[in-house]
N, C-alpha and C positions, 0 to 999 in steps of 0.2 A: 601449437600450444596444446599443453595435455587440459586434460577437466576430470573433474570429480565425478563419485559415479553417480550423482542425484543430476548430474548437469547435461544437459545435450551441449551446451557450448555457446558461445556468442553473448552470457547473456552478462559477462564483467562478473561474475559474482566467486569465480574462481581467480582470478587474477587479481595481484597486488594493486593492481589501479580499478577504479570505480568511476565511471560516468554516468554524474545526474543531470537531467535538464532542471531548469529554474523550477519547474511545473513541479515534480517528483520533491526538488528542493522543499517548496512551499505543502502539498500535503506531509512530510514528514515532519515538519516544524509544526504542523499543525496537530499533528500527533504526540511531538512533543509538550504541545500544552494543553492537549484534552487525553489522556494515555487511552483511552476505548471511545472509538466511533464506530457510530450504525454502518451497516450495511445492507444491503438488499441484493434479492434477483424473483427471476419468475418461476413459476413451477418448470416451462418448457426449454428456459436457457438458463447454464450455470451460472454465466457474466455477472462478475459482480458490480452491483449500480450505489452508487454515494448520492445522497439526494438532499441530503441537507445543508448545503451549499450551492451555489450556484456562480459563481467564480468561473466553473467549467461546465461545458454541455454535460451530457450523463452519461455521451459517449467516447470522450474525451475523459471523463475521472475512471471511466471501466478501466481505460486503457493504463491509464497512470497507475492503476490500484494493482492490475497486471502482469506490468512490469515492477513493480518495487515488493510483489511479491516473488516472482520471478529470480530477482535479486538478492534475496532474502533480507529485506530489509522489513518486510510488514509480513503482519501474518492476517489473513481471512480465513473466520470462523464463522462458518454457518451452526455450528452446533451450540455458541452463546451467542444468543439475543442479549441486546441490553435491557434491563429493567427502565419504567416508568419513562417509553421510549414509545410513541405511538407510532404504529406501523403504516405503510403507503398501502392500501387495497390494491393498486395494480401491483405489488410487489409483497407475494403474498411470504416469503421465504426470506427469513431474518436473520441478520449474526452481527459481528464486530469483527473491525479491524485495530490494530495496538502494533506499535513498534515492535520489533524482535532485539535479542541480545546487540544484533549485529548494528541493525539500525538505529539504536541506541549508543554505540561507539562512533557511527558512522557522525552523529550529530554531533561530537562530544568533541569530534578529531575536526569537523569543518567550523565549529565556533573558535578552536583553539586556532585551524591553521588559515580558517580559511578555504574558498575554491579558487583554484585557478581554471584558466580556462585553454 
């Protein structure tokens, strides 16, 4: 299987088939009805941490957040914080996450068609 040159490979985001797990499913729907969520991390690690939910550990939404950006489905941006957003003290390093073009079709195509599995 060839890849694109942004891609190391494995990650589906070259190839005409895409696999989400439920988890990825539900943050991106969740995207879909808030277009900008917070993000966090710490000065000493990039990982980005979602904290405003709890549905998922913090190490388990890093992961999720990870890969669906991986995917290019989400974009993380540490360089917009959101406005009138109070920030966590252990997590001194703020931005937002928002669907991308992609992940924007991506939802458009699975309301229309559906997941198989």
């Amino acid at each position: 299987m060839s890849h694109c040159d942004n891609c190391s490979g494995g990650c589906g985001s070259c190839a005409r088939e895409l696999t989400l797990t439920e988890v990825e499913c539900r943050v991106l729907e969740k995207l879909a009805q808030i277009p900008f969520l917070p993000i966090a991390r710490t000065i000493a690690d990039p990982t980005p941490i979602y904290l405003e939910d709890a549905d998922f550990s913090r190490e388990e939404y890093s992961l999720i957040l990870q890969l669906l950006e991986k995917k290019s489905l989400i974009s993380l941006d540490f360089d917009r914080p959101l406005k009138n957003h109070t920030p966590s003290p252990d997590y001194p390093i703020h931005g937002s996450m928002a669907l991308t073009a992609r992940g924007q079709a991506v939802l458009e195509l699975l309301e229309l068609q559906g997941a198989s599995e």
